[in-house]
MARMI-866813 format. One record per residue: z, x negated, y negated of N, C-alpha, C in turn. Coordinates in steps of 0.1 Angstrom, whole numbers, padded with zeros to 4 digits, always signed. Layout:
MARMI-866813
ZXYZXYZXY...
This chain:
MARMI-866813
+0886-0641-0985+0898-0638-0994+0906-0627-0988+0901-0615-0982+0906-0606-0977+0917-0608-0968+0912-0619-0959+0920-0622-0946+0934-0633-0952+0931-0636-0964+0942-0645-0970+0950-0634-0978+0952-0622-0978+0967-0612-0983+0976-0614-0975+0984-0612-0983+0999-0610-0977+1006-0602-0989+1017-0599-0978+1027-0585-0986+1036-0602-0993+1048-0594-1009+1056-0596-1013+1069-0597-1006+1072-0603-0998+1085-0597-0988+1098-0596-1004+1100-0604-1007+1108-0601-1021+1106-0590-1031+1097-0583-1031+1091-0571-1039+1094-0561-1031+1089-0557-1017+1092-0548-1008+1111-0546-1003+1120-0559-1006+1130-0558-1003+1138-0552-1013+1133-0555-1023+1139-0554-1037+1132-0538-1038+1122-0532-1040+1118-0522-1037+1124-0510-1029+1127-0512-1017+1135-0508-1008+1147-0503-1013+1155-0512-1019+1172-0514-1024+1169-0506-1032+1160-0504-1044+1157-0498-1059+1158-0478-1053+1150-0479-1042+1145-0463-1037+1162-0461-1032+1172-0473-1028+1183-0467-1018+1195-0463-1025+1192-0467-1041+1203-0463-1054+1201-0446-1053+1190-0438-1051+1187-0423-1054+1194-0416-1046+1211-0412-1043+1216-0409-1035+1221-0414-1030+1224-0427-1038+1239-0441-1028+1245-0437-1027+1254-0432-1017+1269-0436-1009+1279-0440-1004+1293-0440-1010+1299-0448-1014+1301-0459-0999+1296-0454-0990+1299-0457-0981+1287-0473-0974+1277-0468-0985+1264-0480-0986+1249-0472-0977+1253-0454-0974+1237-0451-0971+1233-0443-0981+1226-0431-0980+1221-0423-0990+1220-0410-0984+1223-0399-0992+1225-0385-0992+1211-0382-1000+1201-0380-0997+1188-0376-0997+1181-0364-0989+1191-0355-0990+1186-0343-0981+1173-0337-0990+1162-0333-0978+1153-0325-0984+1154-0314-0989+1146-0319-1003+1144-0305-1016+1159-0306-1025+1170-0316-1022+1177-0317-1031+1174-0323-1045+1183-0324-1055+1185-0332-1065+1177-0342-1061+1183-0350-1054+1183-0365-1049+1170-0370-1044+1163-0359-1036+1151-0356-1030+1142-0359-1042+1140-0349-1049+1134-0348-1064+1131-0364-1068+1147-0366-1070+1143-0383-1077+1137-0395-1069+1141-0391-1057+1134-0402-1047+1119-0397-1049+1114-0386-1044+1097-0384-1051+1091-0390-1062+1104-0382-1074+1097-0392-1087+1095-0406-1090+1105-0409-1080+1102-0424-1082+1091-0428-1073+1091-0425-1065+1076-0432-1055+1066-0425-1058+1065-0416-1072+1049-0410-1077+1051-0420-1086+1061-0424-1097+1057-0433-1106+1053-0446-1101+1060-0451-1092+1056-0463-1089+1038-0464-1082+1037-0453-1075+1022-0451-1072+1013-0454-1083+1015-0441-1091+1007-0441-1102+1007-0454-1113+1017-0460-1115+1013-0475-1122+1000-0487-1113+1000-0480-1103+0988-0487-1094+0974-0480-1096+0974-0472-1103+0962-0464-1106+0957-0452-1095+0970-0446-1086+0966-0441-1076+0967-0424-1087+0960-0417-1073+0962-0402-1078+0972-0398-1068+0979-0388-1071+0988-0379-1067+0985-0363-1061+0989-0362-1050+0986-0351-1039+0991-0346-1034+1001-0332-1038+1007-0323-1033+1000-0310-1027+1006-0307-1013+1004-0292-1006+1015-0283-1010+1010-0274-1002+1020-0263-1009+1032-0265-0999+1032-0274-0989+1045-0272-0981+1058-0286-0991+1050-0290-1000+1053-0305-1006+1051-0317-1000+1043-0318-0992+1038-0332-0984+1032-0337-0995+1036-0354-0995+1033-0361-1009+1026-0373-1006+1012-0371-1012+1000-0383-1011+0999-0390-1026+0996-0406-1023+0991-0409-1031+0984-0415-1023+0968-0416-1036+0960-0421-1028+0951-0434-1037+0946-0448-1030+0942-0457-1033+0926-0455-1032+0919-0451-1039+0905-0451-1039+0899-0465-1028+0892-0462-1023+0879-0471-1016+0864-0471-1022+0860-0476-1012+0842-0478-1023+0832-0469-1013+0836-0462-1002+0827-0454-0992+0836-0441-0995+0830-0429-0999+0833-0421-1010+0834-0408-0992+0825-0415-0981+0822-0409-0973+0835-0409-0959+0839-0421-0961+0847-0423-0951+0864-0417-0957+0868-0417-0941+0881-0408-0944+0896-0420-0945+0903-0417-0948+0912-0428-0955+0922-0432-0944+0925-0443-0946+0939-0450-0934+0950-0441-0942+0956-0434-0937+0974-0430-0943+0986-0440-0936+0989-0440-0945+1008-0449-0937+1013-0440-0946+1032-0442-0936+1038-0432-0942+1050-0431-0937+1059-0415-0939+1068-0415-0933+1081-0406-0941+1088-0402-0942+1097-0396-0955+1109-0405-0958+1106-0397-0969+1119-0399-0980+1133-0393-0978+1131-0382-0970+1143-0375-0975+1149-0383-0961+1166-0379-0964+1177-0384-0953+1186-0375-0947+1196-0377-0933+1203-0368-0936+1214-0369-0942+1227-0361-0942+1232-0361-0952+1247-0375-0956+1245-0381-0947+1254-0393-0940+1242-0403-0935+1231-0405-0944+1219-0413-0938+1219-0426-0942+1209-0433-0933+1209-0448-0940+1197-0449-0950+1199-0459-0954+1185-0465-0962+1174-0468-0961+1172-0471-0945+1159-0470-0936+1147-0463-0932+1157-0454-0924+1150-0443-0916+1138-0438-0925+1130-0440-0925+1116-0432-0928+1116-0436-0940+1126-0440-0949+1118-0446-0964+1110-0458-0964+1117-0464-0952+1112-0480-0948+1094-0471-0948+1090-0466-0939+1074-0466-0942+1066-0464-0949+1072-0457-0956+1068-0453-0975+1070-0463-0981+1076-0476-0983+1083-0485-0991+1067-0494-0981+1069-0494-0972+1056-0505-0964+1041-0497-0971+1038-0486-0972+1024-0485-0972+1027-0485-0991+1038-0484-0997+1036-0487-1016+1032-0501-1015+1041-0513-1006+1036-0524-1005+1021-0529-1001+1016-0521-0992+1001-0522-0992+0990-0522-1003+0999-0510-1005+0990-0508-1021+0990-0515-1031+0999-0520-1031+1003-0533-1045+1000-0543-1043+1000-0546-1031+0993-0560-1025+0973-0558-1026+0965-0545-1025+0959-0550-1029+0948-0544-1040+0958-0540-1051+0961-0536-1063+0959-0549-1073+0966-0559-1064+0969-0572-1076+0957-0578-1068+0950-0577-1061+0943-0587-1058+0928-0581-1060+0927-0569-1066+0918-0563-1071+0907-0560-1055+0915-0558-1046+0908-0555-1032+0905-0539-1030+0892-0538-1030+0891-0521-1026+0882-0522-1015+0890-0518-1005+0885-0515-0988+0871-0504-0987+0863-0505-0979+0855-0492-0977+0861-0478-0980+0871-0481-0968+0883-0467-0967+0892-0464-0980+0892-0457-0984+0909-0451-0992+0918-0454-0987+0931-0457-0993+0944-0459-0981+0949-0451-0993+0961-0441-0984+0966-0431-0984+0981-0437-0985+0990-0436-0993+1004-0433-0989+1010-0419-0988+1017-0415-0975+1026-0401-0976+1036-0402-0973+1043-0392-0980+1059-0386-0978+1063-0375-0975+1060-0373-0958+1062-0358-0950+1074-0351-0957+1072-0334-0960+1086-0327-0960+1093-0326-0952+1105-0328-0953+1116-0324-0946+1113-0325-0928+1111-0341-0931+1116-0346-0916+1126-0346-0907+1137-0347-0917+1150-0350-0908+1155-0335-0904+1151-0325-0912+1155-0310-0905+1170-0309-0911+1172-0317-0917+1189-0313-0919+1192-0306-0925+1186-0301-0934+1191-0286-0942+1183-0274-0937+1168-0277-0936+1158-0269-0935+1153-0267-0919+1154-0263-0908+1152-0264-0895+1136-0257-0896+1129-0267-0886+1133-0275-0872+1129-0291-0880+1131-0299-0874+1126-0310-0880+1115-0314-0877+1103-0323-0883+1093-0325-0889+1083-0315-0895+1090-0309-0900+1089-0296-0907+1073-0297-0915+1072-0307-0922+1062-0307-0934+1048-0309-0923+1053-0324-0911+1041-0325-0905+1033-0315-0893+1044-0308-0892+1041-0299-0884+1037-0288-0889+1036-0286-0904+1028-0275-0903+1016-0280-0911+1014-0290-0916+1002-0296-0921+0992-0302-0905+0997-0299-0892+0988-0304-0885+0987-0288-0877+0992-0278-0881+0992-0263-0877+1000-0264-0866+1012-0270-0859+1015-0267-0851+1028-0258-0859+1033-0255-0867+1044-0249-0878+1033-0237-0887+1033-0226-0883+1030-0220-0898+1034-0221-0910+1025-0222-0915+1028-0221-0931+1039-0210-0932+1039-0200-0934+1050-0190-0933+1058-0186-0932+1060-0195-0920+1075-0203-0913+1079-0210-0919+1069-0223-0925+1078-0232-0928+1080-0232-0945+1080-0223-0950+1082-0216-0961+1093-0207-0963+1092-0200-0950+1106-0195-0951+1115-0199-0945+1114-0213-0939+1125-0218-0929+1141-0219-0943+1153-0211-0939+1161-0207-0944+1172-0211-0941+1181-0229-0952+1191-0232-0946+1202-0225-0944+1217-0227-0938+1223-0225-0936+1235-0215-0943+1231-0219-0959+1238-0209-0968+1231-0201-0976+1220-0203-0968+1208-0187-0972+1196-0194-0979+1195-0212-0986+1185-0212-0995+1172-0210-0987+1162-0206-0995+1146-0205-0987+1140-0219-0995+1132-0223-0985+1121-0239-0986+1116-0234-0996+1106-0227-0998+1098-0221-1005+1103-0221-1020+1114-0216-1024+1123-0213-1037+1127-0227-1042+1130-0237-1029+1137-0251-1035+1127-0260-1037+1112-0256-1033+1097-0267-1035+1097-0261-1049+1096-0249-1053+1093-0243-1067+1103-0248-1077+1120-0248-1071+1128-0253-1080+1126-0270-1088+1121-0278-1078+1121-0289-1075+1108-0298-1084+1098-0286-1083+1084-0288-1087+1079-0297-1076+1084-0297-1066+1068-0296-1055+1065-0293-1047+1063-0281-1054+1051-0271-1048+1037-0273-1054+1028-0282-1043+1015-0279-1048+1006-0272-1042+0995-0274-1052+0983-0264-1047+0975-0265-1040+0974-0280-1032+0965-0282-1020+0965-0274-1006+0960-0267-0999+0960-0258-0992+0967-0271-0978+0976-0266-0970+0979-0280-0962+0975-0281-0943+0968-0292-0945+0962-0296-0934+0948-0299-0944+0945-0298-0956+0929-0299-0959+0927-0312-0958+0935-0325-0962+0931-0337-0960+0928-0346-0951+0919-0351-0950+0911-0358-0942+0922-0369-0937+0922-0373-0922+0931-0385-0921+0918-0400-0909+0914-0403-0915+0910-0416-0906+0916-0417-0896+0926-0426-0903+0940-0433-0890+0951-0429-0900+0966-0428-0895+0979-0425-0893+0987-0434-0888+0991-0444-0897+1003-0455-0888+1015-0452-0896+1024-0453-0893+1042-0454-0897+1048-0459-0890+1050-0469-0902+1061-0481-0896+1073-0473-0898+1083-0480-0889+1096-0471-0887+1106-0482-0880+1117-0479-0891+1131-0486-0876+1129-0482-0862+1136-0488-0854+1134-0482-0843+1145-0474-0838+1157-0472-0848+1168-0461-0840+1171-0463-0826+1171-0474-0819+1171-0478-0811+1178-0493-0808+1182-0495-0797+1185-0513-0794+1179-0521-0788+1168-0519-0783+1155-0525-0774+1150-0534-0780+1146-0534-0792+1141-0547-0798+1149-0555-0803+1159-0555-0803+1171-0557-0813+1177-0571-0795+1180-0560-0788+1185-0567-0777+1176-0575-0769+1159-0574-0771+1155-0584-0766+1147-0596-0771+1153-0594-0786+1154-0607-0794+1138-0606-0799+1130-0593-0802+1115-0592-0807+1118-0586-0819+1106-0592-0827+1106-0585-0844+1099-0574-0843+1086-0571-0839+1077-0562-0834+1076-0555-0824+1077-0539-0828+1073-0530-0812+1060-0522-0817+1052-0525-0810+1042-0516-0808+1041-0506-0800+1044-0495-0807+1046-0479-0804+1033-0472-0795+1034-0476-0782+1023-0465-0775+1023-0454-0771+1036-0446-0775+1037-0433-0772+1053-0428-0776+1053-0418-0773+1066-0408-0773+1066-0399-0764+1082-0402-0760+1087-0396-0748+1087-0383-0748+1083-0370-0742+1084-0357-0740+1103-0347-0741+1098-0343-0752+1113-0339-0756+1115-0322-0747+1124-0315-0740+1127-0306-0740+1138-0297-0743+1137-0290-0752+1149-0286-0753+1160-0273-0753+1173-0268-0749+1176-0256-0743+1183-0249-0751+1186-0236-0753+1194-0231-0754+1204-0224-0742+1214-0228-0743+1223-0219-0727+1239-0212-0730+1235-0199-0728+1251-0195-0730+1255-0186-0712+1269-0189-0710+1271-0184-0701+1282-0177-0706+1285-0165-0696+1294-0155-0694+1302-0155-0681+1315-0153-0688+1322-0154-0675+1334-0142-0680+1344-0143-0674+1359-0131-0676+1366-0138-0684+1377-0137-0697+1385-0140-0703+1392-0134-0695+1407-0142-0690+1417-0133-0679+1428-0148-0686+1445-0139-0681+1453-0147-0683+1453-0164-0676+1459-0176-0684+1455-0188-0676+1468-0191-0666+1478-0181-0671+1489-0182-0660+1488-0171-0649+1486-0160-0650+1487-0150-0636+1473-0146-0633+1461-0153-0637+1450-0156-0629+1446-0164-0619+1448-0160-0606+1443-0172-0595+1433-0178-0591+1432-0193-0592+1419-0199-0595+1410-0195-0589+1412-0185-0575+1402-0182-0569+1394-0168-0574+1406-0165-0585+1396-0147-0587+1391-0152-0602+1391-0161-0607+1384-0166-0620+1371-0163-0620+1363-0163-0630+1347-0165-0634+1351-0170-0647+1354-0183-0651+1355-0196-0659+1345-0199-0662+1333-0197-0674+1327-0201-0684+1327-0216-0684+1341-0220-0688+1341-0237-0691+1341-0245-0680+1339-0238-0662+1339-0247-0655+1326-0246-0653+1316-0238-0652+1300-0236-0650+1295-0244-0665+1300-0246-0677+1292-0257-0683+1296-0270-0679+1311-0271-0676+1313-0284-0672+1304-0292-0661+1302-0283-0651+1292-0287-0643+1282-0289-0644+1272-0280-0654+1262-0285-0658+1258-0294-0671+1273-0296-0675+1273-0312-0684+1264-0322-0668+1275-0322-0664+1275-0336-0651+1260-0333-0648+1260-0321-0644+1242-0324-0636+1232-0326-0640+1229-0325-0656+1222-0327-0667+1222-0341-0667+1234-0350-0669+1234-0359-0666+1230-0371-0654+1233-0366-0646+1226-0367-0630+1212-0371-0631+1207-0353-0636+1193-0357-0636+1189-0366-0646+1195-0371-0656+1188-0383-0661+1188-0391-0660+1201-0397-0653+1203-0410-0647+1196-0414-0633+1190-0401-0626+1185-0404-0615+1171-0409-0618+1165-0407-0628+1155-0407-0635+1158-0421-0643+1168-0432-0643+1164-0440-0649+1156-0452-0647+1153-0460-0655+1155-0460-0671+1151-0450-0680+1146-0446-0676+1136-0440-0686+1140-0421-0695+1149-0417-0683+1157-0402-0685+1163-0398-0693+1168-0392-0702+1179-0391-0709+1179-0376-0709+1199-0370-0712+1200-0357-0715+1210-0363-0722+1212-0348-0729+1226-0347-0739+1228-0331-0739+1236-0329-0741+1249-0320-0742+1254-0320-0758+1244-0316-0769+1252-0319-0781+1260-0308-0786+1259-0297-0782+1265-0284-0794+1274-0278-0778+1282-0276-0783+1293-0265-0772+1302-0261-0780+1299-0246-0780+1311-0235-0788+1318-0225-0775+1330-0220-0776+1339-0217-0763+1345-0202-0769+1346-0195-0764+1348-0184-0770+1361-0177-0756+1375-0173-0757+1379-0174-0772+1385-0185-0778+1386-0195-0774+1389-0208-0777+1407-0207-0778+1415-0203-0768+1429-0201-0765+1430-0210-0754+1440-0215-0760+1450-0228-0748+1452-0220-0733+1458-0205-0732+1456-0201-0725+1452-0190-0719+1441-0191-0725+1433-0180-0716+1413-0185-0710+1417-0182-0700+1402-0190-0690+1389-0184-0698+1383-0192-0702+1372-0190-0712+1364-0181-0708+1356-0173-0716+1351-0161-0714+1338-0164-0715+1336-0171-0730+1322-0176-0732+1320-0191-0737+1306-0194-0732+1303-0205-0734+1287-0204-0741+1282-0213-0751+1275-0215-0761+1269-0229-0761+1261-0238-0754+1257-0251-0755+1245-0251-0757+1238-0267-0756+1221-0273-0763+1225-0280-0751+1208-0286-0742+1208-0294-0735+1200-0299-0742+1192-0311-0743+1181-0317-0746+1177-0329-0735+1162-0325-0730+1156-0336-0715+1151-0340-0727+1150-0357-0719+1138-0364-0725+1131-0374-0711+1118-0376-0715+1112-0384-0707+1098-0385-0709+1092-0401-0712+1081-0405-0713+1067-0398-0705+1070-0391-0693+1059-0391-0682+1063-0377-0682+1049-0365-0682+1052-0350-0683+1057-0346-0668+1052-0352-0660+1055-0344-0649+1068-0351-0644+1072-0360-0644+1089-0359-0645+1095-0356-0652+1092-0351-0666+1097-0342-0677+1101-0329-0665+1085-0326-0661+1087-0312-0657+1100-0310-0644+1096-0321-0635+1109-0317-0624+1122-0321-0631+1125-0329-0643+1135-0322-0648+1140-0308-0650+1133-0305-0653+1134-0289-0662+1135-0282-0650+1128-0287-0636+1128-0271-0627+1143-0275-0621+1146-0289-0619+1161-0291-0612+1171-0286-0621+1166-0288-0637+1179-0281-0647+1183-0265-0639+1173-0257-0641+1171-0242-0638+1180-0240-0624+1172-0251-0614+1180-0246-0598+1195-0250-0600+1197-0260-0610+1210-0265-0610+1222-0248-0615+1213-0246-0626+1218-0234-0632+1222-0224-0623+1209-0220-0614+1211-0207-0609+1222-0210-0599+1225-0222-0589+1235-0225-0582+1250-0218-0587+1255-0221-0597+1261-0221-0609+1271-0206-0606+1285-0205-0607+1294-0190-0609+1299-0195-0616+1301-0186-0630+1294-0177-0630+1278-0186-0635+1267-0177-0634+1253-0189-0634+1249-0186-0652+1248-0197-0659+1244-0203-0671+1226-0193-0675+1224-0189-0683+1215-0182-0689+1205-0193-0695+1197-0200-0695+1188-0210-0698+1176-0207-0705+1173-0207-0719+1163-0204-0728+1160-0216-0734+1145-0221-0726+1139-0231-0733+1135-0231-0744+1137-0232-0754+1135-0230-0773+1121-0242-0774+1122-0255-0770+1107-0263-0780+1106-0273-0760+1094-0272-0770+1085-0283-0761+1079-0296-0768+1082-0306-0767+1074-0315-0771+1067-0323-0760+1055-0325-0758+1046-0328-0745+1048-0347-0750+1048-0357-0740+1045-0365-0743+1032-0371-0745+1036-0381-0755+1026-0387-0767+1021-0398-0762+1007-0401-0761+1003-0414-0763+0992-0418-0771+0997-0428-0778+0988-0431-0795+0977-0435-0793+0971-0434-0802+0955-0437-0801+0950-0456-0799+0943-0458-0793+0943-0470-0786+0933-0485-0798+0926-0478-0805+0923-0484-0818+0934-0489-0829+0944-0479-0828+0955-0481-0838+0963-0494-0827+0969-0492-0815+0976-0500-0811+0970-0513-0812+0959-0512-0810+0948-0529-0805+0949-0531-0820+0950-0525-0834+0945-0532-0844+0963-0536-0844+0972-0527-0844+0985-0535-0850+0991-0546-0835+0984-0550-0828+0987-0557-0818+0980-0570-0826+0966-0570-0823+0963-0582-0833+0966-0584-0844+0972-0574-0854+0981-0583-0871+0993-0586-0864+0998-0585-0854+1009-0589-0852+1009-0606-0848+0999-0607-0838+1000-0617-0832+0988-0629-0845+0980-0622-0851+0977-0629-0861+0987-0637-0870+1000-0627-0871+1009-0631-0880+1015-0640-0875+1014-0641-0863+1023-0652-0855+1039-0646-0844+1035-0632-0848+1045-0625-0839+1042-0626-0823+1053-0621-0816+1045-0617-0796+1051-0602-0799+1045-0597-0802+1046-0582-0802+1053-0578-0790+1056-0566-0784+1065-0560-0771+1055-0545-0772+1052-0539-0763+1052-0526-0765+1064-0518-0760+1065-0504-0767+1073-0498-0770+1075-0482-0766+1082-0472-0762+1080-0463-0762+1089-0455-0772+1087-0446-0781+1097-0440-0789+1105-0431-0781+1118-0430-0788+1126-0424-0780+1126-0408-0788+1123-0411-0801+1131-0404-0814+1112-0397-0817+1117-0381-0821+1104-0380-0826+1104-0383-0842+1091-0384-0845+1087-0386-0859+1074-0378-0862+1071-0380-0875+1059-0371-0879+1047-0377-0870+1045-0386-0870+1033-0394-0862+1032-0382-0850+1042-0377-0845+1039-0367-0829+1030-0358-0837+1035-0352-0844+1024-0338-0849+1015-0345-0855+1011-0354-0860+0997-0363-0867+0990-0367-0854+0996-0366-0849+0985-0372-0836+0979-0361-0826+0982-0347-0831+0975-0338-0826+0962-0336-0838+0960-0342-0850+0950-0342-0856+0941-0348-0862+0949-0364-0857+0942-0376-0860+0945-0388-0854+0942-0401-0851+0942-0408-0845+0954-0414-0853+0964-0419-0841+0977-0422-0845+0984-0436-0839+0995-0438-0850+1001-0454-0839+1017-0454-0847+1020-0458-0844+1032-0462-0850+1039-0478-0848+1045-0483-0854+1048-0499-0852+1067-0501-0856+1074-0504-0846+1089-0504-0847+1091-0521-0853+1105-0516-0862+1109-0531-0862+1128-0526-0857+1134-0537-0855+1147-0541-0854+1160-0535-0862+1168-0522-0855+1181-0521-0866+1192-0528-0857+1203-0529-0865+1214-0532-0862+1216-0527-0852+1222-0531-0838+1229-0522-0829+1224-0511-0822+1209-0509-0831+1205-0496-0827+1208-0485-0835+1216-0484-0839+1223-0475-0854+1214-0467-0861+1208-0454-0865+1207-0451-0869+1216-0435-0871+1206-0428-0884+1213-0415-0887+1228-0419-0891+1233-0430-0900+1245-0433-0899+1245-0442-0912+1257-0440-0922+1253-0448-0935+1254-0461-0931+1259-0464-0917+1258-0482-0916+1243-0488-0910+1236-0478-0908+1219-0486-0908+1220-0498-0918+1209-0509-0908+1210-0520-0918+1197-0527-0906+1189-0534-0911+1177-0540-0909+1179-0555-0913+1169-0561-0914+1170-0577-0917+1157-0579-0923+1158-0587-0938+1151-0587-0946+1134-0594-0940+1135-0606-0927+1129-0611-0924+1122-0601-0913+1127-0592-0910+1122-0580-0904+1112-0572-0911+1119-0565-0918+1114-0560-0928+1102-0562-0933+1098-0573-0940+1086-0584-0948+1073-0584-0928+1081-0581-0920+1071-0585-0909+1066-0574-0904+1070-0567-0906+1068-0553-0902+1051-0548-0910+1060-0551-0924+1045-0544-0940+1033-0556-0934+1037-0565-0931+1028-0579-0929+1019-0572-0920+1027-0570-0907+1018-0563-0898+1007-0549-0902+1017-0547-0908+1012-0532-0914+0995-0536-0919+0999-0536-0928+0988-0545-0940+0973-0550-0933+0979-0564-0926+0972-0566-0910+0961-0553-0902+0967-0545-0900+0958-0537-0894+0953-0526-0905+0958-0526-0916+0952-0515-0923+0937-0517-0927+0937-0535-0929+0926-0540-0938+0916-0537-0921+0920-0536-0913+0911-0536-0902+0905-0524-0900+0916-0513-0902+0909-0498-0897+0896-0500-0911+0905-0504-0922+0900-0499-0933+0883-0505-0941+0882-0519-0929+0870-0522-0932+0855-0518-0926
């Protein structure tokens, strides 16, 4: 009987759309920033919907939100699926609800069928993943797996002064579970892929074997504010041409590194920002990425020599490290076979984008499983998925849960 479940693809779709009204947008995504109004209701609704399943309810003090499906081995530790609720503030209806909305569908599928696994299956809803109000992002999983202090991430303080801590208490969730105390089995989150790889090579399923190595910079250079007419280009020290340059060479190094490389160049502030006068200061973010650490690494030493080359030469303070990830190899083999069970050909995959899964997999055995957005589109209220996607994804899901879980 076991091996004859299957998810509602019509329940989960309709489900989905019901969670994407909490913060609709005229525009068709959802404003669900964490610890908002909006936030709040999206919670309440996915404890109510839990709790009609007979599940119990599990808050930490950082507000990481469990519900949990009892099992019959009192001893063993539970399958979690998962992923957040919250959005950012121009977000779609996808991004991270989709896994929450997949592991409620787990539960209801075998809720009605009166199925209880050895294992407990767990549903969660990480705090303040997307980082948009509250910095850094994966906020909740990162300190529930200790790489974030609690302290930190309590006092992490948005931008118009609110503290985390004041808006979990405002909000009511703030719980009393000490965080990191829960036990995790396995850890899967299903997830768009924010990406065009599956999309463009015409696959419903990616099987997530890792995540790429993030690094990331802070860089301000100093140079002379001098007039832009009776300055000669030769006695300048121009700010905006030493980042221009190391726009391009940031670039360089990733594309020499392709496929697989990528930089960006997202924040640049110019000081004094006058039509004519040769920029004094410069303020930018680089961000390396790459699957494999030690070409991570000779990125980072070529960024530096690039720099020091450099007049006037760029100041370079590496701020985070994210090492790259490779998921635990039980999780991939079980959602490879529900895939191909299901009748899919699976692809494997590498993530580009971090998620909570990075910090869960410094504490427990981890996987993650991609389906198909539009275009690649995310972070954008035009995210959009395909319902037959969607239904294949929980299918899969489901598929390997009953496997960790027996």
């Amino acid at each position: 009987m076991i091996d004859q479940l299957r998810v509602d693809g019509d329940r989960l779709w309709t489900t989905i759309h019901d969670l994407a009204e909490i913060g609709a947008t005229a525009a068709g995504g959802v404003a669900r920033v964490a610890l908002t109004d909006a936030d709040r209701a999206g919670r309440d609704r996915f404890v109510a919907w839990a709790t009609e399943l007979g599940c119990s309810i599990h808050i930490d003090r950082i507000g990481n939100l469990f519900a949990r499906y009892e099992g019959t081995d009192p001893d063993r530790a539970p399958v979690v699926i998962g992923s957040h609720l919250d959005s950012q503030p121009t977000g779609g209806r996808y991004d991270g609800a989709y896994g929450v909305m997949v592991g409620l569908e787990v539960l209801r599928v075998l809720h009605e069928s009166g199925t209880r696994l050895p294992a407990s299956i767990e549903v969660v809803s990480w705090t303040d993943e997307e980082g948009a109000r509250f910095p850094p992002a994966m906020l909740g999983s990162g300190v529930f797996s200790g790489d974030i202090a609690l302290e930190a991430g309590l006092g992490s303080t948005a931008m118009d002064g609110t503290v985390l801590m004041d808006e979990l208490l405002r909000i009511g969730y703030s719980g009393p579970e000490p965080v990191g105390s829960r036990a995790i089995g396995y850890y899967l989150e299903p997830h768009i892929e924010q990406g065009p790889i599956l999309e463009a090579g015409g696959h419903t399923i990616g099987i997530v074997t890792g995540v790429q190595g993030i690094r990331w910079y802070d860089v301000t250079i100093t140079g002379r504010e001098s007039h832009a007419g009776s300055t000669p280009m030769d006695r300048r020290s121009d700010a905006m041409v030493a980042a221009a340059r190391l726009v391009t060479e940031a670039d360089r190094i990733a594309r020499d590194r392709s496929p697989d490389g990528r930089a960006t160049v997202g924040v640049m502030e110019v000081s004094p920002g006058s039509r004519n006068t040769v920029v004094g200061g410069v303020r930018m973010t680089v961000d390396l990425r790459h699957p494999d650490a030690d070409t991570l690494s000779a990125m980072h030493e070529e960024l530096l020599a690039v720099a020091a080359s450099l007049d006037p030469a760029p100041d370079i303070n590496p701020i985070w490290y994210s090492p790259p990830i490779v998921f635990d190899a039980d999780i991939v083999a079980a959602l490879r076979a529900g895939a191909e069970a299901a009748g899919y050909e699976p692809v494997d995959i590498t993530s580009g984008a971090g998620h909570d899964a990075c910090y869960i997999s410094n504490v427990a055995p981890t996987g993650m499983l991609f389906i198909p957005c539009a275009d690649g589109l995310s972070h954008n209220e035009a995210e959009s998925i395909e319902r037959d996607h969607a239904v294949a994804g929980a299918e899969v899901t489901l598929r390997a849960v009953i496997t960790l879980g027996s």
